[in-house]
VOGU-3710 file (C-alpha; in Angstrom, 3 decimals, decimal comma):
1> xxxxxxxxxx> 4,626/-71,446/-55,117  4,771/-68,847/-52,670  1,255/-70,431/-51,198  2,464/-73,686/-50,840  5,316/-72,526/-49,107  3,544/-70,960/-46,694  0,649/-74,001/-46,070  3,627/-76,035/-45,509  5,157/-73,956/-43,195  2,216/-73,937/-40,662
11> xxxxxxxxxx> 1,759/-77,529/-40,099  5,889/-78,046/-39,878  6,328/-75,718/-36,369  3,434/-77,835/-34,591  5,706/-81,054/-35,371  7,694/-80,581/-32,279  4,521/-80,247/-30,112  3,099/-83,225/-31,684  6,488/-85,207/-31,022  6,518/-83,713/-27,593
21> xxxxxxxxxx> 2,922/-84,853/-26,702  3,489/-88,379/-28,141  6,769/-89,586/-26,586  5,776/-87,627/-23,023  1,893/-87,956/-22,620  1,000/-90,487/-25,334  3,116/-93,449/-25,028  3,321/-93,065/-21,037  -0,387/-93,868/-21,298  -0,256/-96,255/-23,891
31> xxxxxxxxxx> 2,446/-98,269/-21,225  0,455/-97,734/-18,521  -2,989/-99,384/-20,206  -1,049/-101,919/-21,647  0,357/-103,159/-18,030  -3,277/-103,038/-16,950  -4,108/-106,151/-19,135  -1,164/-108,151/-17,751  -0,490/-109,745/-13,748  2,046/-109,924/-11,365
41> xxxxxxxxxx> 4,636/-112,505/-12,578  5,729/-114,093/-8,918  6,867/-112,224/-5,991  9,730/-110,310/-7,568  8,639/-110,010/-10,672  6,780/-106,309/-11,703  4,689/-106,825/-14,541  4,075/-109,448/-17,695  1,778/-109,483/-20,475  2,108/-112,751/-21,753
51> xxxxxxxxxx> -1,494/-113,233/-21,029  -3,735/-110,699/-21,140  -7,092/-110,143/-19,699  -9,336/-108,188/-17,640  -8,567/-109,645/-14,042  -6,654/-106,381/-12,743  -9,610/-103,823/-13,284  -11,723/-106,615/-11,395  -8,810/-106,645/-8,450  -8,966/-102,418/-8,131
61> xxxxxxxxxx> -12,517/-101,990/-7,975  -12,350/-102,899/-4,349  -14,520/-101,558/-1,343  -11,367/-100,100/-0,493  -10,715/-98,293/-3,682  -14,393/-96,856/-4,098  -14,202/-95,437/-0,671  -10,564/-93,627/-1,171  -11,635/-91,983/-4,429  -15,118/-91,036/-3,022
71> xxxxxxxxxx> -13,065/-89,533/-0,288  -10,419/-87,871/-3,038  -13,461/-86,549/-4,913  -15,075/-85,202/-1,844  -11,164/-82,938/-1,113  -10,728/-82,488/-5,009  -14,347/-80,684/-5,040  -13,541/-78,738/-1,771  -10,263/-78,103/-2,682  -10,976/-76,768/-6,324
81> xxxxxxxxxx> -13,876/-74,396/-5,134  -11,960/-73,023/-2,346  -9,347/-71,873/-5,574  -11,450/-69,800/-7,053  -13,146/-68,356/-4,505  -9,904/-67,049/-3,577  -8,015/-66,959/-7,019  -11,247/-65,209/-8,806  -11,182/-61,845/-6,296  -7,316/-61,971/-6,753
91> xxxxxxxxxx> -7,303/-62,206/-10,423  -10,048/-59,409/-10,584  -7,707/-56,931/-8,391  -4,693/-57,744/-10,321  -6,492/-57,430/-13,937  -9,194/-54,194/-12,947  -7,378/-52,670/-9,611  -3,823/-52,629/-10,330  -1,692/-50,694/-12,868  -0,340/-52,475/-15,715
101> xxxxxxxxxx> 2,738/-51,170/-14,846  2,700/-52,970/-11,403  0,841/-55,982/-12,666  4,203/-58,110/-13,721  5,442/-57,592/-9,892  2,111/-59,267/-8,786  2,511/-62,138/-11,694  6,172/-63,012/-10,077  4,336/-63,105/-6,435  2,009/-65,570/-7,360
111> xxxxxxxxxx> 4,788/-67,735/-9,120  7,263/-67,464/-6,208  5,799/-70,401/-4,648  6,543/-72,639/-7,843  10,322/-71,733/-7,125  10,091/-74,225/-4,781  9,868/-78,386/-5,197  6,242/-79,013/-4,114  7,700/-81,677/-1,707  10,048/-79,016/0,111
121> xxxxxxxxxx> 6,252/-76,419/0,292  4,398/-79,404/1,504  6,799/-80,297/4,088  6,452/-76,282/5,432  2,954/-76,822/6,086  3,658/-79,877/7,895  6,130/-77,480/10,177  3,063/-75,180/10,268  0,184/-77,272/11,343  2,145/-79,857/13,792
131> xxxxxxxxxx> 1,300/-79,549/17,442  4,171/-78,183/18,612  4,358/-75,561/15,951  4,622/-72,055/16,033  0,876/-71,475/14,621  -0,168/-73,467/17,568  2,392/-71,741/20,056  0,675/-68,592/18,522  -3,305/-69,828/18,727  -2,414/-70,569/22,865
141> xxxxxxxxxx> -0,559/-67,616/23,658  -3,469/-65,348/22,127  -6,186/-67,897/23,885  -7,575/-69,106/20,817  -6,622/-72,628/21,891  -6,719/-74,086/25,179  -4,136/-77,336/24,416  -2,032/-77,870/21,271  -3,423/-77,871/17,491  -4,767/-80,661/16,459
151> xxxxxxxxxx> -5,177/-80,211/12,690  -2,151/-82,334/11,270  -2,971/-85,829/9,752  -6,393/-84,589/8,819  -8,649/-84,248/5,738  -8,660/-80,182/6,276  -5,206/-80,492/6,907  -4,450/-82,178/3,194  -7,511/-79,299/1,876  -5,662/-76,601/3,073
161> xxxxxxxxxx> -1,907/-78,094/1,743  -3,837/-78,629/-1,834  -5,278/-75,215/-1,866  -2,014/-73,525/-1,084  0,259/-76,074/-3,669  -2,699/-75,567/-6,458  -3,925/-71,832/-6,005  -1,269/-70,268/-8,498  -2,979/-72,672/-11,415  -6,317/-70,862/-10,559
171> xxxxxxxxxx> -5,332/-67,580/-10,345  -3,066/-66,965/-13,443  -5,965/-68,181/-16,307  -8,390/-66,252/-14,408  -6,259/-63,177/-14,451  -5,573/-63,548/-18,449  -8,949/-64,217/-18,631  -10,230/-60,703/-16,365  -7,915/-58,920/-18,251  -9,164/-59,812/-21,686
181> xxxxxxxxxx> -12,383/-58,072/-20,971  -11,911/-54,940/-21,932  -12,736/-51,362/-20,261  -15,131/-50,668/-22,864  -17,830/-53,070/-22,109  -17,775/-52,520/-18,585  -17,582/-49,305/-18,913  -20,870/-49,586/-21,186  -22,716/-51,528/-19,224  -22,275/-49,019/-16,226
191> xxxxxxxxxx> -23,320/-46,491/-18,593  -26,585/-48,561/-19,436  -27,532/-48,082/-15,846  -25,740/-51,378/-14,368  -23,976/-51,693/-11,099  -20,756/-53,083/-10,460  -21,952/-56,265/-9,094  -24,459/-56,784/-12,225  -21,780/-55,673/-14,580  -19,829/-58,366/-13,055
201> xxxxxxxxxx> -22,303/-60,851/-13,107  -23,713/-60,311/-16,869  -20,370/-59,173/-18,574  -17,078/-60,228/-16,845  -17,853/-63,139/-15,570  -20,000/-64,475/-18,550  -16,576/-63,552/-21,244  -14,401/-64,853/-18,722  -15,647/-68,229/-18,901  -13,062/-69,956/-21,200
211> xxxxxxxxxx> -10,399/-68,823/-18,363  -12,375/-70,503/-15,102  -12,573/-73,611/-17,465  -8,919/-73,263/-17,567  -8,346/-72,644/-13,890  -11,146/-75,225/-13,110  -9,195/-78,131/-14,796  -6,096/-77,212/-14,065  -6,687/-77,662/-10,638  -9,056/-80,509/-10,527
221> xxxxxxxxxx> -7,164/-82,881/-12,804  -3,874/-82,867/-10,775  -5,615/-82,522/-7,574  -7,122/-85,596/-8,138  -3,949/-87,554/-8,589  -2,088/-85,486/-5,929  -0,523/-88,437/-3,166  2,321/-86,062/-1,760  -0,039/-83,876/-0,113  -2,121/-86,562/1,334
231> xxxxxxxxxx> 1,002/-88,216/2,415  2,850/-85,622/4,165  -0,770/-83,524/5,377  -3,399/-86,489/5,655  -1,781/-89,554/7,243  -4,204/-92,032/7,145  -7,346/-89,799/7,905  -6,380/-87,717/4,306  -6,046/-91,316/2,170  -6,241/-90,530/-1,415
241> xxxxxxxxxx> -6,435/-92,445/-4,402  -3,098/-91,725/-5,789  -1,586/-92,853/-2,740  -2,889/-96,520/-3,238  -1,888/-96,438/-7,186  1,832/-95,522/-5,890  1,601/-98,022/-3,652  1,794/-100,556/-5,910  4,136/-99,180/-7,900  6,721/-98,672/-5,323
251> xxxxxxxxxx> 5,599/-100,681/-2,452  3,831/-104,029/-3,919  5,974/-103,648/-6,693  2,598/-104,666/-8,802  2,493/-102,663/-11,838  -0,649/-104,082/-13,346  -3,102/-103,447/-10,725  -1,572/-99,822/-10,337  -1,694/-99,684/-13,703  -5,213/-100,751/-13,702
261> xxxxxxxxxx> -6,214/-98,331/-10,898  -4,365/-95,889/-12,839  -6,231/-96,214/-15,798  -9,513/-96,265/-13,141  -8,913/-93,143/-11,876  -8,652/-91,563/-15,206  -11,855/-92,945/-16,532  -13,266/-91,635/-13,355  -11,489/-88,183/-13,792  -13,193/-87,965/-17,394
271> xxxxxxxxxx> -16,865/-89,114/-15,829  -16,449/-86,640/-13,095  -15,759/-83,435/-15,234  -18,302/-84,818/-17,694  -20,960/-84,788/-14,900  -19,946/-81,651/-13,931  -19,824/-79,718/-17,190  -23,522/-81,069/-18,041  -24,971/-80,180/-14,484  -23,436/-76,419/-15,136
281> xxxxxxxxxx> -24,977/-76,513/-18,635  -28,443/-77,906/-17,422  -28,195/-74,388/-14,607  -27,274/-72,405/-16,802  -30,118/-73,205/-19,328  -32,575/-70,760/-17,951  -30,116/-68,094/-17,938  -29,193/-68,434/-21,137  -33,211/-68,326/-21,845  -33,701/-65,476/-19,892
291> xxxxxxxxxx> -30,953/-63,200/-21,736  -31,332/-64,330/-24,952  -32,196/-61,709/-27,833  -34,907/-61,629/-30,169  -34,681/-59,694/-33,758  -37,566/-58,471/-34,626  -38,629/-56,419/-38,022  -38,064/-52,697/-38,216  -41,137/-50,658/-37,663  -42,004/-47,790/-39,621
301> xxxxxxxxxx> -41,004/-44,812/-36,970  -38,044/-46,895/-37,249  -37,285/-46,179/-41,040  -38,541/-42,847/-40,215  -35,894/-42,282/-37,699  -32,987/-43,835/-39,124  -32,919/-46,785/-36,819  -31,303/-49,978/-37,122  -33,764/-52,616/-39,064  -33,918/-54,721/-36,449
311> xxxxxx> -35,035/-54,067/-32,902  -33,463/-55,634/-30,353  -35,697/-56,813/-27,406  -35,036/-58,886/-24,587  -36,868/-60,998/-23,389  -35,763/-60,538/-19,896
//
């Protein structure tokens, strides 16, 4: 009886998950595919689905829309490597450098932006990159700049915005992912006669690859559908594909070709990270070759010795 109890039990506390993911992920989706079948019923009218059919996905893929997500994949690549190469030496310091006394401190600094509405941060930047700024006030006076800064309504103008509004998501799985590896092995592989940057390379980074998958995503994904940035940062140089989806929905008031370029942009989110994952697994291939291990049978000075039966060699 006890058993039972206890099998029961487990499945019962994910039932408020599962509720949570299927009235505020699932059936949001479920809406928005369903518009995508229907049309534009007059001139005020939003949606209808009284006839269904395939015309809307036809409509969005448009010269137009290939070109603004080729550009949004171009700053959603940038803008995601640009994260970690700044998130994975910050999570390294904070998990290896830093006592784990202090580390907490450092956790709230990272999350102090996120105290913010992301409108109100994006906004700042706009303060910070206009013309009349004080960054470009600054860049004269020193003699950087001979006339006014010129970087506002621009594509590295919306990169740097998304790096600053998305950097905490990087860091933070990287960090708990740094920090998992434990003193021990890198300790041991010093003690093998590895350097830092090897021990880095063929133990920290190689166990701390289920945290940049994390970070990866976790940028990329919302980057991708990010319009406030590219609205506030880009102007029309920094068009992005999430602008045109809320476009419709609050400007053409046509919710079944946003809905349609909604659902689009996810298939297209999906392709991309699929691409990407088996590109990085194709690389990685010889690698994995390289440092694989190969058991072997125990030889008799071996037995003699009181060795392990199996000899490890690599084949590197």
């Amino acid at each position: 009886m006890r058993n039972r109890a206890s099998g029961a039990v487990g499945p019962a506390l994910a039932v408020p998950a599962w509720v949570w993911l299927l009235i505020f992920f699932v059936a949001p989706v479920a809406m928005v595919v369903w518009f995508s079948f229907g049309y534009k019923p007059g001139v005020f009218g939003t949606h209808a689905n009284d006839i269904l059919s395939l015309d809307r996905y036809f409509e969005a893929i448009s010269p137009t829309f290939l070109a603004t997500f080729q550009n949004t994949l171009w700053v959603g690549l940038i803008g995601t490597v640009l994260c970690f190469l700044i998130g994975a030496p910050v999570a390294y310091w904070m998990a290896f450098k830093v006592r784990a006394s202090r580390r907490g401190i450092l956790i709230a600094l990272v999350l102090v932006p996120f105290w913010t509405n992301f409108l109100v941060r994006t906004i700042g930047w706009q303060v910070i990159l206009a013309p009349e700024g004080w960054l470009s006030s600054l860049l004269q006076g020193i003699g950087v700049l001979d006339g006014p800064l010129e970087l506002l309504y621009t594509r590295t103008a919306v990169i740097i915005g998304v790096v600053y509004n998305y950097l905490p998501l990087m860091i933070l799985p990287l960090f708990v992912a740094f920090d998992r590896v434990g003193p021990a092995l890198r300790e041991a592989s010093k003690d093998l006669g590895a350097g830092k940057l090897m021990t880095f390379f063929r133990v920290t980074l190689p166990l701390s690859q289920p945290g940049i998958v994390a970070g990866v995503l976790l940028v990329f994904i919302p980057l991708m559908g990010d319009y406030i940035t590219a609205t506030v940062l880009g102007g029309a140089k920094g068009n992005m594909i999430g602008q045109l989806v809320a476009g419709q929905f609050q400007t053409a008031q046509n919710w079944a070709l946003g809905s349609a370029m909604a659902v689009l942009l996810m298939l297209m989110i999906m392709i991309t990270v699929a691409v990407c994952a088996l590109l990085l697994w194709l690389v990685a291939m010889p690698f994995r070759a390289r440092n694989r291990l190969i058991l072997g049978p125990a030889t008799e000075s071996d037995e003699t010795d009181a060795a392990p039966a199996a000899a490890l060699e690599a084949t590197s």
